[in-house]
C-alpha positions as CSV (number, residue, x, y, z in Angstrom):
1,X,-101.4,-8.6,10.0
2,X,-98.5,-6.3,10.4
3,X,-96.8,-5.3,13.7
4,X,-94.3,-2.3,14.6
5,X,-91.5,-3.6,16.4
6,X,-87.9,-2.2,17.7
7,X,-85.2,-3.7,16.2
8,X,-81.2,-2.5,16.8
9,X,-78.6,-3.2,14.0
10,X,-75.7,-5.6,15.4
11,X,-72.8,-5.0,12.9
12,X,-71.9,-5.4,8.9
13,X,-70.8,-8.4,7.3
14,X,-70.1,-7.7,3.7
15,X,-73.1,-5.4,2.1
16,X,-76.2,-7.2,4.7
17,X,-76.6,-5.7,8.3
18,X,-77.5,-8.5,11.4
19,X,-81.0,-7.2,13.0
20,X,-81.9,-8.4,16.2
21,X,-85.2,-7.4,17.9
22,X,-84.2,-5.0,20.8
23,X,-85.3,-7.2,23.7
24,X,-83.7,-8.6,26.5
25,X,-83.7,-12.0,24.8
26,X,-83.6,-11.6,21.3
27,X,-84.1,-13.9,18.7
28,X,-81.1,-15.2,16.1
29,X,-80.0,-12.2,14.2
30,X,-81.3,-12.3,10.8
31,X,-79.7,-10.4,7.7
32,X,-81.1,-7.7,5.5
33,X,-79.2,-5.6,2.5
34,X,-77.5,-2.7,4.6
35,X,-78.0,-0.4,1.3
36,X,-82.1,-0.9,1.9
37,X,-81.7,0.1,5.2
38,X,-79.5,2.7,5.2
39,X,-81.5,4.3,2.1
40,X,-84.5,4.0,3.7
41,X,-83.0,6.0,7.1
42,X,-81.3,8.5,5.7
43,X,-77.3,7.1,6.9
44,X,-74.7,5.6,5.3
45,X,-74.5,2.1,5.9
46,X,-71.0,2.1,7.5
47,X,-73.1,3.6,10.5
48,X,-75.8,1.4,11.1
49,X,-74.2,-1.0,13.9
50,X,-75.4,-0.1,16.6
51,X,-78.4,2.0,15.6
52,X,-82.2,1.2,16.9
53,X,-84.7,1.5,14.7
54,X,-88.4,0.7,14.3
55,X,-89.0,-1.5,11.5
56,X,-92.7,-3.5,10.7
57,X,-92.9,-7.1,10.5
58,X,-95.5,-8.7,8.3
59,X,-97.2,-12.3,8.2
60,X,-94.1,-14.3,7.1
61,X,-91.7,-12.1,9.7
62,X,-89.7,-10.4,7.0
63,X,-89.2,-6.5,8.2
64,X,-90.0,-3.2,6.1
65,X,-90.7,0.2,6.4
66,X,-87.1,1.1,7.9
67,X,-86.9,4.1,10.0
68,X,-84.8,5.6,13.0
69,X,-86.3,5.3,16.8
């Protein structure tokens, strides 16, 4: 089962972005290719940090269908 959730895009680290869910207490930031992202959103990738998106999660937790909130 898939679930829609907010997500906010901490900073860079080589070509993979740090997503965090965008909750008072988030989970460890986990890392996704910043080209997938940014692709998928329409931005370049040197201006994700900071960005919230919406992004769903599936079974296993691993995030798809990327897009701005």
């Amino acid at each position: 089962m898939s679930e829609t959730v907010n997500i906010k895009i901490l900073l860079l680290i080589g070509d993979e972005a740090e997503v965090v869910a965008d909750a008072p207490d988030p989970d460890a930031p986990v890392r996704y290719p910043a080209g997938e992202i940014a692709e998928a959103v329409g931005i370049p990738a040197r201006e994700l940090p900071s960005t919230r998106l919406v992004a769903v999660t599936d079974e296993r937790g691993q995030l798809s269908g990327w897009r701005l909130a």
